[in-house]
C-alpha positions as CSV (number, residue, x, y, z in Angstrom):
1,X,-7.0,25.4,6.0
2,X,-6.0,26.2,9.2
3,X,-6.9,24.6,12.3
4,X,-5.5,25.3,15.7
5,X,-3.7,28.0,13.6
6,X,-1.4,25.7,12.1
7,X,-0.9,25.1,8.5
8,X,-2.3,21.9,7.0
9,X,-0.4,20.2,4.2
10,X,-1.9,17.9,1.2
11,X,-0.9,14.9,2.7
12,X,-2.7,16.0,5.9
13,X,-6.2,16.6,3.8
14,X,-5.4,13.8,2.3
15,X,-5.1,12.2,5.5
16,X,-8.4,13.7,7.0
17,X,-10.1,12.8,4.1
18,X,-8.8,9.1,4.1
19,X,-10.7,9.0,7.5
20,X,-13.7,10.8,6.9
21,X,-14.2,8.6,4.3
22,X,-14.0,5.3,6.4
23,X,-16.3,6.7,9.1
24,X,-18.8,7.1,5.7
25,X,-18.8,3.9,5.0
26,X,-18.9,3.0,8.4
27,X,-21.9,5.1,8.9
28,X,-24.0,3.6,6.0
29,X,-22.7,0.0,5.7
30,X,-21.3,-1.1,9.4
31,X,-24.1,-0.3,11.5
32,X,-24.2,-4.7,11.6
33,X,-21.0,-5.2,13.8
34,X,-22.2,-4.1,17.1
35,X,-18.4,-2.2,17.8
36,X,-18.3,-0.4,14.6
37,X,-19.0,2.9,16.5
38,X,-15.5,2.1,18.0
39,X,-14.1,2.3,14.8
40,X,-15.7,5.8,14.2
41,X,-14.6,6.9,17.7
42,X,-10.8,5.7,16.8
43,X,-10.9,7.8,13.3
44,X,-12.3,10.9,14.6
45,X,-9.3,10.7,17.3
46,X,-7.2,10.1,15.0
47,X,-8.3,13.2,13.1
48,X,-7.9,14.7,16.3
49,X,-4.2,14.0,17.3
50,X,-3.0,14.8,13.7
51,X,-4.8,18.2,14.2
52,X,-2.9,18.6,17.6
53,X,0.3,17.5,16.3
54,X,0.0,20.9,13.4
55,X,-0.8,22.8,16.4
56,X,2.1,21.6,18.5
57,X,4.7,21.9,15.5
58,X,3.6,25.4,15.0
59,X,4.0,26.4,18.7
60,X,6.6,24.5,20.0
61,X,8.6,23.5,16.5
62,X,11.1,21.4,18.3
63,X,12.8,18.6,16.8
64,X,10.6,15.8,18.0
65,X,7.7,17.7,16.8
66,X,9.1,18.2,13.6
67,X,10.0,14.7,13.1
68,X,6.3,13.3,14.0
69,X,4.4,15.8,12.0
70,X,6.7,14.7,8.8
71,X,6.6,11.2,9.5
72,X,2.9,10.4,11.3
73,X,1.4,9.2,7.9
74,X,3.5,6.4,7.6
75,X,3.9,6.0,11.0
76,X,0.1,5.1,11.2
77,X,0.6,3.1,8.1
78,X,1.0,-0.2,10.0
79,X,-2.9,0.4,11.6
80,X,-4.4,2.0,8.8
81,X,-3.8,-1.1,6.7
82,X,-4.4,-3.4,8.9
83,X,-7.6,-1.8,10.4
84,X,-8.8,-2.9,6.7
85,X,-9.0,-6.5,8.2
86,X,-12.6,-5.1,9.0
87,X,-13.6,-3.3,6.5
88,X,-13.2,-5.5,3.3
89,X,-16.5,-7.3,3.6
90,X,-18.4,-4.1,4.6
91,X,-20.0,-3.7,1.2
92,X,-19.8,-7.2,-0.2
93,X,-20.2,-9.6,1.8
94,X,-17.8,-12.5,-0.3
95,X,-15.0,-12.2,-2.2
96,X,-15.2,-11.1,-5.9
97,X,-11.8,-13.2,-6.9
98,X,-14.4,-15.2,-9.9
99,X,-14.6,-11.8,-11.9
100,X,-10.8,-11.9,-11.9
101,X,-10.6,-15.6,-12.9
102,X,-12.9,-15.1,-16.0
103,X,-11.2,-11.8,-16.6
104,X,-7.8,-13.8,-16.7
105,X,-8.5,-17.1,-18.5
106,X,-10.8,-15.0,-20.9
107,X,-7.7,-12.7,-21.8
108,X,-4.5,-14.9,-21.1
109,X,-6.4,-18.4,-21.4
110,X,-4.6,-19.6,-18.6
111,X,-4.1,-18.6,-14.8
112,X,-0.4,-16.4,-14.6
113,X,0.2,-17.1,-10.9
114,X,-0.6,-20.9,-11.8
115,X,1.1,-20.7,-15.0
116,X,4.2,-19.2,-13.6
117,X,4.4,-23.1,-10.8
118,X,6.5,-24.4,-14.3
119,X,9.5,-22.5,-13.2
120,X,9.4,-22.9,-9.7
121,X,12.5,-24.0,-8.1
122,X,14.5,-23.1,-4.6
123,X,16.8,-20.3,-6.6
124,X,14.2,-18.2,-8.7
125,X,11.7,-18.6,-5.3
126,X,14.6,-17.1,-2.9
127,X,15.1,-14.2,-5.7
128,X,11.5,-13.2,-6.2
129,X,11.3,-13.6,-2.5
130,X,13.5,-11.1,-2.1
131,X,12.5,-8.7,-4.5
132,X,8.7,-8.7,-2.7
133,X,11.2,-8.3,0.7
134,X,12.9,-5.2,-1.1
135,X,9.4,-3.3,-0.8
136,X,9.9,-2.6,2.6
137,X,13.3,-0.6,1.4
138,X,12.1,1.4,-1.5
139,X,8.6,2.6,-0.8
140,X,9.8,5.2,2.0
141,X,13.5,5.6,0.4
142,X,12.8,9.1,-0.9
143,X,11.2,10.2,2.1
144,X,14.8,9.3,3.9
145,X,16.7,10.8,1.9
146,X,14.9,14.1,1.2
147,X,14.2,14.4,4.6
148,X,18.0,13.9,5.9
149,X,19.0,16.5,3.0
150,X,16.4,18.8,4.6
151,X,14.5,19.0,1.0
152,X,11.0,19.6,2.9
153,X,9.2,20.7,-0.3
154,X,10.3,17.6,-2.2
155,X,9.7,15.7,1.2
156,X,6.4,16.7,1.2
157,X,5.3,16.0,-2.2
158,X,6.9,12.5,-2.2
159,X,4.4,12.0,1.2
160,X,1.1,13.6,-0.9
161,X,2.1,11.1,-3.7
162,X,2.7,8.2,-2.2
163,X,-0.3,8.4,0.6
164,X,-2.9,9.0,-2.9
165,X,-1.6,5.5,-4.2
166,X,-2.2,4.0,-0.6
167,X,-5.5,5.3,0.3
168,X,-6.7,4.8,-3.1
169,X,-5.8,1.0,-2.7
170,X,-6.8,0.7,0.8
171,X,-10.1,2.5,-1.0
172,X,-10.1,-0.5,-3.3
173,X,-9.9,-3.3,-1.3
174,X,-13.4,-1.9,0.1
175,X,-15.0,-1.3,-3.2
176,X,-13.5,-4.7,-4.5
177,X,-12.8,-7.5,-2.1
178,X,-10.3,-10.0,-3.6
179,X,-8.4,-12.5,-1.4
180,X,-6.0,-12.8,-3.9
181,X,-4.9,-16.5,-5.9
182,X,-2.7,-18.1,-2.8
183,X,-6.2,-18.7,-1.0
184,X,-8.8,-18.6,-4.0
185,X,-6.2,-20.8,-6.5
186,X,-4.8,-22.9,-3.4
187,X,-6.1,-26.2,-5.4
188,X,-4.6,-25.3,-8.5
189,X,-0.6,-24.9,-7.3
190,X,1.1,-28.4,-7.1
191,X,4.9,-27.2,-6.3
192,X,5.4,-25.4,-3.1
193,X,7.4,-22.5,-3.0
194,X,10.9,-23.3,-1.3
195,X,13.9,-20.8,-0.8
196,X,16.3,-20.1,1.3
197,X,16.9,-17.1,3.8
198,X,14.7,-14.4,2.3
199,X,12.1,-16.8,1.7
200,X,11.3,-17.5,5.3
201,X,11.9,-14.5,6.3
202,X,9.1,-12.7,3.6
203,X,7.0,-15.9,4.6
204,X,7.2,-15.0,8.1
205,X,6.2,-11.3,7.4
206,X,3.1,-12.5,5.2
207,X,2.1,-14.6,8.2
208,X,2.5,-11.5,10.6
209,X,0.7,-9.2,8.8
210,X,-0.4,-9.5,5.5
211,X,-3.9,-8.5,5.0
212,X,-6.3,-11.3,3.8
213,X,-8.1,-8.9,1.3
214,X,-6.4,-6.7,0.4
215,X,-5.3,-7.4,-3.4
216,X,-6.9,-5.1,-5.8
217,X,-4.6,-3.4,-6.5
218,X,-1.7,-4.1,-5.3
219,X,-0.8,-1.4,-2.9
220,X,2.9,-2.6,-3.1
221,X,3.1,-2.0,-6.7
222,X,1.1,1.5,-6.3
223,X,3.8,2.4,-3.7
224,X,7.2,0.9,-5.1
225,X,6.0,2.6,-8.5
226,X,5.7,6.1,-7.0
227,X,9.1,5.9,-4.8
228,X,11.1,4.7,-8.3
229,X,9.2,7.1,-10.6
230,X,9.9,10.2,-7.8
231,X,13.8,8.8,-7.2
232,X,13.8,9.0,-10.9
233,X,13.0,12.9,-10.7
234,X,16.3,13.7,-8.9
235,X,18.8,10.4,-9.1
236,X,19.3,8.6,-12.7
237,X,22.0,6.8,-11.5
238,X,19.8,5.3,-8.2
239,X,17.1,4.9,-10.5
240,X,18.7,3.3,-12.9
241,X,20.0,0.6,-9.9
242,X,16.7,-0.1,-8.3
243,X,14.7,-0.3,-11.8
244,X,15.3,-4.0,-12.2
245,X,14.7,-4.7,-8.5
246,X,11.1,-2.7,-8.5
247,X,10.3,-4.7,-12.0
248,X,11.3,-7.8,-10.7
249,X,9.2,-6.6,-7.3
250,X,6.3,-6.2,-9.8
251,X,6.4,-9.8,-11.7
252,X,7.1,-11.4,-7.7
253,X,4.2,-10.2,-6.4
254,X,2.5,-13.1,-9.0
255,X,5.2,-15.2,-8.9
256,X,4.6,-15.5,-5.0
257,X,0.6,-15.7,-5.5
258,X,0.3,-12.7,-3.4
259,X,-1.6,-11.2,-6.0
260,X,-3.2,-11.6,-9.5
261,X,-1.8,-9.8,-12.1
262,X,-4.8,-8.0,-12.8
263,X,-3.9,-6.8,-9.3
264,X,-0.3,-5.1,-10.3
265,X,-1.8,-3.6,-13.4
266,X,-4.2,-1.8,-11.8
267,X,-1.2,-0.9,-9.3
268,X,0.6,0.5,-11.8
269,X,-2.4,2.6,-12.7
270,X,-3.1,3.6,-9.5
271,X,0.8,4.7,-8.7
272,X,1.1,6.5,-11.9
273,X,-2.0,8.6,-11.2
274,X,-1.0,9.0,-7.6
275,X,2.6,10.7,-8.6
276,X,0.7,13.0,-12.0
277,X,-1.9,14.2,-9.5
278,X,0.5,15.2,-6.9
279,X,2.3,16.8,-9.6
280,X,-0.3,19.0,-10.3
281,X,-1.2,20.6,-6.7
């Protein structure tokens, strides 16, 4: 494809797609919120700018130009995930988080995340803490480095891998509403979770802007999966670093009661498709 006579990349249908695909759902389920055509408006401008930016970059391929058109999907990361704040209830108008209890007790005869309140104390909270915290590092840690080692090709694979496992679980959060075990299991945790340093600090990001739906799956397994499977590709020896800190990433993200662990396996899932499909464009 081709627009404006610039050349479109996977991640840029991918992108299109993602957006097309919210003003669907829009369309048939959002016609109730009397500014949903906003919403419409804002993805179709979106579409817009990201067609404008592949013209720019192939008539004036300047620096600047370069660097947005690489790096716009994750710079609209940030709103496309938090845009989802009013979406998650579009289809079903309550949360489905009883399926996942009877799932849970029915398989593991117990609750994990309220299982896992017996080993609670200050140290193991300000570890796990951190290993949620260490997300922000790894998910766009290959896109850094192949893009300062001017690796575009591998650049832009990483970005078409990655952006499958996040649209796919913002996808999710539509399709399947959860609000996740700190708010559905609140009455079943009787030790609160104290730390240290990196526990107020993730606490303070989780107040910011941590999306009260969006749980299934666990986008931040999806992603931290990808960016260690893809490092895995090219550095052993990183890999082999960062592969207890994504594991222990995985197991915090219950730990915390971010998320059920139903949530992180369909993660997994979902991040191990992402990076086999982008393997096979």
């Amino acid at each position: 494809m081709a627009g404006f006579r610039g050349k479109y990349k996977p991640v840029d249908l991918l992108t299109i797609g993602y957006f097309l695909f919210l003003n669907g759902i829009l369309a048939i389920f959002g016609r109730e919120n009397a500014e949903w055509y906003l919403c419409l408006l804002a993805h179709f401008l979106l579409i817009f700018l990201v067609m404008v930016l592949i013209w720019l970059e192939n008539k004036f391929p300047g620096k600047f130009i370069k660097f947005a058109r690489a790096w716009y999907p994750m710079i609209l990361l940030p709103f496309t995930y938090e845009e989802l704040g009013q979406f998650v209830h579009l289809i079903f108008p309550y949360w489905l988080d009883p399926l996942i209890h009877t799932f849970e007790r029915t398989l593991f005869g117990v609750y994990p995340t309220v299982w896992l309140q017996r080993i609670v104390c200050p140290v193991l909270t300000e570890y796990f803490k951190f290993a949620y915290f260490s997300y922000y590092l790894i998910f766009p840690l290959p896109a850094v480095i192949f893009y300062l080692k001017g690796e575009n090709d591998k650049f832009d694979k990483f970005m078409f891998a990655i952006f499958i496992a996040y649209y796919l679980s913002f996808i999710g959060f539509i399709l399947f509403p959860v609000e996740g075990p700190r708010y559905a299991l609140a009455n079943q945790y009787s030790k609160v979770l104290k730390g240290y340093f990196f526990t107020s600090l993730q606490d303070w990001i989780t107040r910011l802007g941590a999306l009260h739906g969006g749980c299934m799956p666990s986008s931040h397994v999806a992603a931290s999966l990808v960016s260690l499977l893809t490092i895995r590709q090219y550095n052993r020896g990183l890999y082999y670093f960062l592969l207890p800190v994504v594991l222990s990433l995985f197991l915090s993200t219950v730990y915390n009661r971010d998320h059920y662990l139903s949530d992180v396996l369909v993660g997994i899932m979902v991040g191990s498709f992402s990076l086999r499909l982008s393997n096979r464009k």
